[in-house]
C-alpha positions as CSV (number, residue, x, y, z in Angstrom):
1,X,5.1,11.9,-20.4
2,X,4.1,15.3,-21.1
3,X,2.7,17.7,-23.9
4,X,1.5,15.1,-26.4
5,X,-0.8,14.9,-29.1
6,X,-2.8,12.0,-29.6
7,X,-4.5,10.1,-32.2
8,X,-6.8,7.4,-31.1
9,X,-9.8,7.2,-32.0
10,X,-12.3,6.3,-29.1
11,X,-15.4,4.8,-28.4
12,X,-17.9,6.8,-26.1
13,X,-17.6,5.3,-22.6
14,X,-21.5,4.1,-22.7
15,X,-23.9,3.1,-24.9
16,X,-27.4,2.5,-24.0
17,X,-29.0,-0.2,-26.0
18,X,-32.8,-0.5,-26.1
19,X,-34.4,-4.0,-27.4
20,X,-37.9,-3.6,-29.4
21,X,-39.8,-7.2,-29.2
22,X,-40.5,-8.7,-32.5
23,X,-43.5,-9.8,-32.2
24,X,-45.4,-6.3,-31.1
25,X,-48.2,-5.5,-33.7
26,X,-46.5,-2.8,-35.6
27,X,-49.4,-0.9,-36.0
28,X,-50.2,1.9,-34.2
29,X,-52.9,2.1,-32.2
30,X,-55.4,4.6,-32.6
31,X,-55.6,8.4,-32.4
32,X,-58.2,9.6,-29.3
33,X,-59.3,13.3,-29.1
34,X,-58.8,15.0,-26.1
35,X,-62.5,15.8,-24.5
36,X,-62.8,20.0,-25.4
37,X,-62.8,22.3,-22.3
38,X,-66.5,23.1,-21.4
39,X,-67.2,26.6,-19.4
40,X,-70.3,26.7,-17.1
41,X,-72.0,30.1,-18.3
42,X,-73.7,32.3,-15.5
43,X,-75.1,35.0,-16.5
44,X,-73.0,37.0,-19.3
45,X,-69.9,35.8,-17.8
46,X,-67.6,32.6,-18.2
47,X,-66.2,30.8,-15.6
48,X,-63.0,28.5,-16.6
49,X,-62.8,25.1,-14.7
50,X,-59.7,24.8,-12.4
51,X,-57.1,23.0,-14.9
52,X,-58.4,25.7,-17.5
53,X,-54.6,28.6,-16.9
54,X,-57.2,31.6,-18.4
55,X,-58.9,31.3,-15.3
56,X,-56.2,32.2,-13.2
57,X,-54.9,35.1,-11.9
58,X,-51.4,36.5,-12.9
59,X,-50.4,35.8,-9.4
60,X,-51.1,32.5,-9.3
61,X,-49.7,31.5,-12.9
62,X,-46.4,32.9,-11.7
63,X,-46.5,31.0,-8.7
64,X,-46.7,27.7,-10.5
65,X,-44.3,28.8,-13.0
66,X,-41.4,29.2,-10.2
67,X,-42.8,26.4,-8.5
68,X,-42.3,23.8,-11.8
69,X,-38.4,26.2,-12.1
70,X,-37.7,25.1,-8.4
71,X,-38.6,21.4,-9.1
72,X,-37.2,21.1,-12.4
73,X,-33.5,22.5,-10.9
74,X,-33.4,20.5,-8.0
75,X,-34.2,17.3,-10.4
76,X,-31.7,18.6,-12.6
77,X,-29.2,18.7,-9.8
78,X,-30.0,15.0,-8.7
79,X,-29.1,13.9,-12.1
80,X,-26.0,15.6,-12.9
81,X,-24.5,14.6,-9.3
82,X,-25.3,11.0,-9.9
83,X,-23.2,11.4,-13.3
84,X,-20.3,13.4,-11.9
85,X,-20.8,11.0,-8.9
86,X,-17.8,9.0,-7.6
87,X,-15.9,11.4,-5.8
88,X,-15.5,10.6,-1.8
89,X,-17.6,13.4,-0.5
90,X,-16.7,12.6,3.5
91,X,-13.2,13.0,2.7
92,X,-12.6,9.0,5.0
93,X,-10.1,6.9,3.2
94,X,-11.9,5.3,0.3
95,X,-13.1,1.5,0.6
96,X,-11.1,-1.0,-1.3
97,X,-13.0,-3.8,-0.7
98,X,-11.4,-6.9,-2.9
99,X,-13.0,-7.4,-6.6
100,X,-13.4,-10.4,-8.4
101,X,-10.9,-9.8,-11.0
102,X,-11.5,-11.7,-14.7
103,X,-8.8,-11.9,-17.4
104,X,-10.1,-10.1,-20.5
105,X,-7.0,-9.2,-22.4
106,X,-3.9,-11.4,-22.7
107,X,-1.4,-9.5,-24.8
108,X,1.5,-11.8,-25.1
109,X,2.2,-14.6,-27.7
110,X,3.0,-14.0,-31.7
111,X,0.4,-11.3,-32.5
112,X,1.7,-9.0,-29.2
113,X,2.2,-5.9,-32.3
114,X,-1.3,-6.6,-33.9
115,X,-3.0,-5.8,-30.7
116,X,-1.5,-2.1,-31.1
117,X,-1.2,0.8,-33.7
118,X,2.5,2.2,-34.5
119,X,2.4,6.1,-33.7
120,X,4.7,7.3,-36.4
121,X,4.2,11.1,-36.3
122,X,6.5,13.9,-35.3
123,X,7.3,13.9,-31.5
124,X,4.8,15.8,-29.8
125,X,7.5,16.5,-27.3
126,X,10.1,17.8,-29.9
127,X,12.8,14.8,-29.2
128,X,15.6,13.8,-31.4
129,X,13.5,11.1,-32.4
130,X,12.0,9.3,-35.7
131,X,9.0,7.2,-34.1
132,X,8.4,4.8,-37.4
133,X,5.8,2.8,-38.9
134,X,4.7,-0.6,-38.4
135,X,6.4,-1.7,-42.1
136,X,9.5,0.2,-40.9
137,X,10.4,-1.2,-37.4
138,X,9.6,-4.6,-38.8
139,X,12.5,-4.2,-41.5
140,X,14.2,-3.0,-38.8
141,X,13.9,-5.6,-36.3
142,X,12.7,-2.6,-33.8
143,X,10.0,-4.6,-32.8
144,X,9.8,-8.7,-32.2
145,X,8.6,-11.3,-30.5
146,X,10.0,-14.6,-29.1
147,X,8.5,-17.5,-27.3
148,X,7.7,-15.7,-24.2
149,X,9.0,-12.3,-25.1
150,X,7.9,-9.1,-26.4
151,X,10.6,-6.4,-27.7
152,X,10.6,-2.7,-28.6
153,X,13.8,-1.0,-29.4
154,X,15.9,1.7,-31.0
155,X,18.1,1.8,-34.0
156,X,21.4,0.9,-33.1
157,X,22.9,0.5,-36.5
158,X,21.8,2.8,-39.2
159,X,22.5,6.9,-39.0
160,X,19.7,9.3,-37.8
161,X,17.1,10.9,-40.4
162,X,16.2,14.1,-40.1
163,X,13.9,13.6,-37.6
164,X,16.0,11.9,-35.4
165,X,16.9,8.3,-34.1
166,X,14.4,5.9,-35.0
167,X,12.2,4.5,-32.1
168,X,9.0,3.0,-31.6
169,X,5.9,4.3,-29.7
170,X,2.5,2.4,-30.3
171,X,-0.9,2.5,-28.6
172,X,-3.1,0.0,-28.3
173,X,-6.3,-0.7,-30.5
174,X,-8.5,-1.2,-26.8
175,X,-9.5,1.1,-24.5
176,X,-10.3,0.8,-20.5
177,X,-12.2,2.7,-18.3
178,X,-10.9,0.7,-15.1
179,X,-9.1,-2.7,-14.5
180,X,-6.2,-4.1,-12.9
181,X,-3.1,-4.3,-15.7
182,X,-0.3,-6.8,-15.2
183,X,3.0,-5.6,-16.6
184,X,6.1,-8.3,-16.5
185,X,9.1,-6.3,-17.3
186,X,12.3,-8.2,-18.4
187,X,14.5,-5.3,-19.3
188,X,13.8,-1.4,-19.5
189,X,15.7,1.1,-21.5
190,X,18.5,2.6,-20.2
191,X,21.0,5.2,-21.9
192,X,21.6,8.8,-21.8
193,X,19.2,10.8,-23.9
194,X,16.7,8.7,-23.3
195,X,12.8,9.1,-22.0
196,X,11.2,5.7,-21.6
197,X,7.8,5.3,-20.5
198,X,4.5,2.6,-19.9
199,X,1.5,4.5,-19.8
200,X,-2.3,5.1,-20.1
201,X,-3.8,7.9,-21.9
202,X,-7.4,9.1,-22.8
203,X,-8.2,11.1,-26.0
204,X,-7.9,15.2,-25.8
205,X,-5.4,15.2,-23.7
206,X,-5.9,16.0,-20.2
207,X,-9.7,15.8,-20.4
208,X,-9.6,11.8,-20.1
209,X,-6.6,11.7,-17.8
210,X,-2.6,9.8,-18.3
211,X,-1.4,7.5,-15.9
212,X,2.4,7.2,-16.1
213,X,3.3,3.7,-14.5
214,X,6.6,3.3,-15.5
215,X,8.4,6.5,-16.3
216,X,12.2,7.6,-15.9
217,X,14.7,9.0,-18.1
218,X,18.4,8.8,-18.8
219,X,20.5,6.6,-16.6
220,X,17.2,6.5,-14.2
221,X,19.6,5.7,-11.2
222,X,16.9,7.3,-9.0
223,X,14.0,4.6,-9.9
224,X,10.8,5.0,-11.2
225,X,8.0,8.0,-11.0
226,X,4.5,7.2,-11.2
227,X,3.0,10.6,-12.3
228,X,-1.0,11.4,-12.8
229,X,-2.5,14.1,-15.1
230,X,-5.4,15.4,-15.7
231,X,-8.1,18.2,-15.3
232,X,-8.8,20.6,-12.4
233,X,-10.6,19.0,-9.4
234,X,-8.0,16.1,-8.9
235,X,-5.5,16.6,-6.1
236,X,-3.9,14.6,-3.3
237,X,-3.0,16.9,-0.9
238,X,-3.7,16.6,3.1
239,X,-5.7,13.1,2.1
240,X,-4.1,9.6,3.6
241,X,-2.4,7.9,1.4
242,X,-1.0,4.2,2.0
243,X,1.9,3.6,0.0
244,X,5.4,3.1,0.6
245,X,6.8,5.0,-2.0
246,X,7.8,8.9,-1.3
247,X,5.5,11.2,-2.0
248,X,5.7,14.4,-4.2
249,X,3.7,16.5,-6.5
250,X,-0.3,16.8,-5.3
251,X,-2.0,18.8,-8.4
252,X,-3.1,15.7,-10.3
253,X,-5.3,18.6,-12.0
254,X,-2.6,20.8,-13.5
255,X,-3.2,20.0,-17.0
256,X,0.3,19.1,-18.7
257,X,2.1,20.7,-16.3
258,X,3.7,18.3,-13.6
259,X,0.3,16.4,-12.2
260,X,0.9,14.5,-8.8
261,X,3.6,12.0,-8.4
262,X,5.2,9.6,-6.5
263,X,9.0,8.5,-6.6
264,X,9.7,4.9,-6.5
265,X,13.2,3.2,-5.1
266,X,16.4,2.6,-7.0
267,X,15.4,-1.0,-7.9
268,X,11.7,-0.3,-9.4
269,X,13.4,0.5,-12.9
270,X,16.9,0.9,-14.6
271,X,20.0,-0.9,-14.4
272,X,19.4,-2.1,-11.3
273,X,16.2,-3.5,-12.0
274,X,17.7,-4.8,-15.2
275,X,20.0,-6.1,-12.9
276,X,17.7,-8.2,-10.7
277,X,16.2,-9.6,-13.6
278,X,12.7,-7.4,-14.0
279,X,9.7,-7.4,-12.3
280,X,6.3,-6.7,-12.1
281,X,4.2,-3.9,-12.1
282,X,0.5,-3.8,-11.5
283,X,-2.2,-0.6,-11.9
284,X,-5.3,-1.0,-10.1
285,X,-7.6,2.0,-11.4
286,X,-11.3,1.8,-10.2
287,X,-13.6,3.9,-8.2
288,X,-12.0,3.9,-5.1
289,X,-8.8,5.3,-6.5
290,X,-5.5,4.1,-8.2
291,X,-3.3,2.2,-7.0
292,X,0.4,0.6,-8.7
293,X,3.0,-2.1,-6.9
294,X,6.0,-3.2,-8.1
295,X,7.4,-6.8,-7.0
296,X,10.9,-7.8,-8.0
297,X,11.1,-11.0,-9.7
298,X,11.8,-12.9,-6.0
299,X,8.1,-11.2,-4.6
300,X,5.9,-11.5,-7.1
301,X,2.9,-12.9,-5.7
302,X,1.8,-16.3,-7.2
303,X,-2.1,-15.2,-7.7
304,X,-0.7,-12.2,-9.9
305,X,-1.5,-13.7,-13.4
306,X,-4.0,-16.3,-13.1
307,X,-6.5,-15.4,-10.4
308,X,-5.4,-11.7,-8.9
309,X,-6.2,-10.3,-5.6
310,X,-4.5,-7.4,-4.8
311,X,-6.3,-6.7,-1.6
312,X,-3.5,-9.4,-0.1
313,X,-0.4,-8.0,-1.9
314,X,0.8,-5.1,1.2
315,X,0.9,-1.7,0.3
316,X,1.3,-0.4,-3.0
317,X,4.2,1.8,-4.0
318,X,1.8,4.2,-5.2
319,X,-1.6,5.5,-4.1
320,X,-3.9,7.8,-5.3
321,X,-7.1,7.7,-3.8
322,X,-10.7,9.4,-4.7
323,X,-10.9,11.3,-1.5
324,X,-10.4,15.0,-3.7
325,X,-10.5,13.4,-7.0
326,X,-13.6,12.0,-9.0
327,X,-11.1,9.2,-10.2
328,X,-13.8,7.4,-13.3
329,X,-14.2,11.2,-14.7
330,X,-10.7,12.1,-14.6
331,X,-9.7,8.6,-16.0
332,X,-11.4,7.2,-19.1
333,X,-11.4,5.8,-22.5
334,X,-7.5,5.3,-22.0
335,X,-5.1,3.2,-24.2
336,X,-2.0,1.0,-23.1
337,X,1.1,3.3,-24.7
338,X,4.7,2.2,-25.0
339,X,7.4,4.3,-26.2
340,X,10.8,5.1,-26.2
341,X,11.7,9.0,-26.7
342,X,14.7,10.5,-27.5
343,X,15.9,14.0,-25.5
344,X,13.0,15.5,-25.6
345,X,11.9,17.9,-22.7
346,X,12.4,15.7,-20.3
347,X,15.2,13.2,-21.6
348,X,17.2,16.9,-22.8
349,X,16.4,18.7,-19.8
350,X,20.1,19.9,-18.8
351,X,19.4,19.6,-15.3
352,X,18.9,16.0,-16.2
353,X,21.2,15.0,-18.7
354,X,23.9,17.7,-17.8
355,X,23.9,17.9,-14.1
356,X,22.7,15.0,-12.7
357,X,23.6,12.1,-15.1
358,X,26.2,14.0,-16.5
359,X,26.4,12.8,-20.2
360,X,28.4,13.6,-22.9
361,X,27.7,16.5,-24.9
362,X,24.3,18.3,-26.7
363,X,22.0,15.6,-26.1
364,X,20.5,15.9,-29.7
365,X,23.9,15.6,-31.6
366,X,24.9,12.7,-28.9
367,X,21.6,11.1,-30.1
368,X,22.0,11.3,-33.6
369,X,26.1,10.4,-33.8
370,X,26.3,7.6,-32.0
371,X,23.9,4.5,-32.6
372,X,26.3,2.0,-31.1
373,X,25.6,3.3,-27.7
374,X,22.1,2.3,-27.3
375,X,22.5,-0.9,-27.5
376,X,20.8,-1.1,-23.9
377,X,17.7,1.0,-24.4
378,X,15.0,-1.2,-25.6
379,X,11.8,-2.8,-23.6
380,X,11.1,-6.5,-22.8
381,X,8.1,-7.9,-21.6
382,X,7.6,-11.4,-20.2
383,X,3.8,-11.0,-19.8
384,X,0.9,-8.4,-20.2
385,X,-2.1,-8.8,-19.4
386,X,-5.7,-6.7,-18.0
387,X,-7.7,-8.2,-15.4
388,X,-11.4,-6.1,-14.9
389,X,-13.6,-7.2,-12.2
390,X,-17.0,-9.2,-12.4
């Protein structure tokens, strides 16, 4: 997704705690003088001691003055590339050693909605779209839950507002700095006009990065595109990569232009996903880079939702290592999003809807006059759940 606004509020990524014990006397102790400086008095004149700076010549005080400059920069220097830090300096393929991976979000079950906040603003990316309010898409029956299902969906009964169609986009309450996220997909929107996406964000948009891992638009016959973006000093070019699906796009750093990207096969979203039932998708972002699979339902590895490794899963479709890319500071504080726009830039882009999927008409009146035809474009998920290692 592209150009949004966003309105999360987030929690710093550290805080430093520091524990006072109770049972210190909470008195201070007492003041000591510092002993004065003496001189030693020969003659008519005084002569400083050495750790007395009058006694020194101008020469010398401006030597230790550069001296303490010199020190202080290079300790200065040794702090701030500790913080800035993970990058892969050598430029070797990054080590993905397996973590031990612990469940610490399990989103599914009765209160799936409660675990997120309904984004009911104006489209950031000027779609033919009504995003509504929790209240709203509950009267509406635009977002449900069954036994083992959660559902998001758009109108298909009542007539457009001014805004648009109404659709739901909502963000969850948590935020993750790494982890590996376990998306079962049952059923993924589908319909001209629309721009349906899973995806992580950070707060003031790119500083804290997006993560697009499911992502198409209209009749998505081509599969999905797993797109980063970001800041500068995040790119993919001329590094190895071991994935299997095709690359494109390097400049993860581009701002909220087109980031770096990577297109999937027909069968990793769509109707022909739909088709085969779902499957799964899994993000992997930690130090060593991000990585995302996709299994269809048939080759979905049995560790994937109890006790995940994904260091035995084969190559991912996706990878994006750290070799030019500091991947923690590029990718923080981030929220789970899941929406479905309407046109948009990308769902109304005429190269798109016109020319390649070929749909009928202006894709904001086709929007907005006929609700009937989306009966298809709604999300369904069979599990979701965030792993994050020991």
């Amino acid at each position: 997704m592209q150009n949004k606004h966003y309105f999360v509020s987030i929690e710093g990524l550290h805080r430093i705690q520091t524990e006072y014990p109770t049972d210190a006397d909470p008195s201070p102790p007492p003041l000591r003088r510092a002993p004065p400086i003496t001189t030693t008095i020969t003659g008519t004149a005084k002569v400083s001691p050495w750790y007395n700076p009058c006694g020194l010549s101008r020469k010398t005080k401006w030597m230790i003055i550069m001296t303490g400059l010199l020190v202080a920069g290079v300790i200065l220097g040794t702090v701030v590339g500790g913080v800035v830090g993970s990058r892969n300096t050598s430029d070797q393929y990054p080590d993905y050693s397996p973590l031990q991976y612990r469940l610490t979000n399990d989103y599914m079950g009765p209160n799936f909605f409660g675990h997120f906040y309904y984004f009911s603003e104006d489209d950031p990316t000027r779609g033919t779209v009504d995003y509504v309010d929790r209240a709203t898409a509950q009267d509406l029956n635009l977002t449900y839950t069954t036994d083992n299902s959660a559902v998001l969906k758009v109108d298909t009964v009542n007539p457009a507002t001014e805004r648009g169609r109404r659709s739901v986009r909502i963000e969850s309450k948590a935020q993750y700095d790494h982890g590996l996220f376990i998306i079962d997909i049952t059923h993924t929107p589908v319909g001209c006009g629309t721009w349906p996406a899973v995806w992580l964000l950070g707060p003031d948009h790119p500083w804290h990065g997006e993560i697009d891992i499911v992502e198409t638009d209209n009749l998505a016959l081509d599969g999905n595109i797993v797109t980063l973006h970001t800041w500068e000093g995040c790119r993919v070019e001329d590094v190895e990569r071991k994935q299997t699906g095709k690359k494109g796009k390097w400049n993860c750093g581009d701002g909220d232009r087109d980031g770096c990207d990577v297109q999937g096969y027909p069968e990793s979203d769509g109707e022909r996903m739909n088709h085969m039932g779902g499957g799964v998708y899994a993000l992997e972002l930690r130090e060593a880079g991000i990585r995302i699979w996709f299994f269809r339902r048939s080759q979905i590895p049995p560790d994937i939702s109890t006790n995940p490794d994904p260091s035995t899963w084969g190559l991912p479709l996706a990878d994006f290592p750290n070799t030019k890319c500091d991947i923690l500071s590029h990718f923080n504080n981030m929220s789970i999003v899941i929406n479905i726009a309407l046109c948009g830039q990308q769902g109304a882009d005429p190269k798109l809807y016109t020319d390649q999927y070929q749909c009928p008409g202006n894709c904001s009146d086709f929007v907005r006059n006929n609700p009937e035809y989306f009966i298809d474009a709604y999300w369904e998920f069979k599990g979701f759940k965030v792993f994050q290692a020991w």
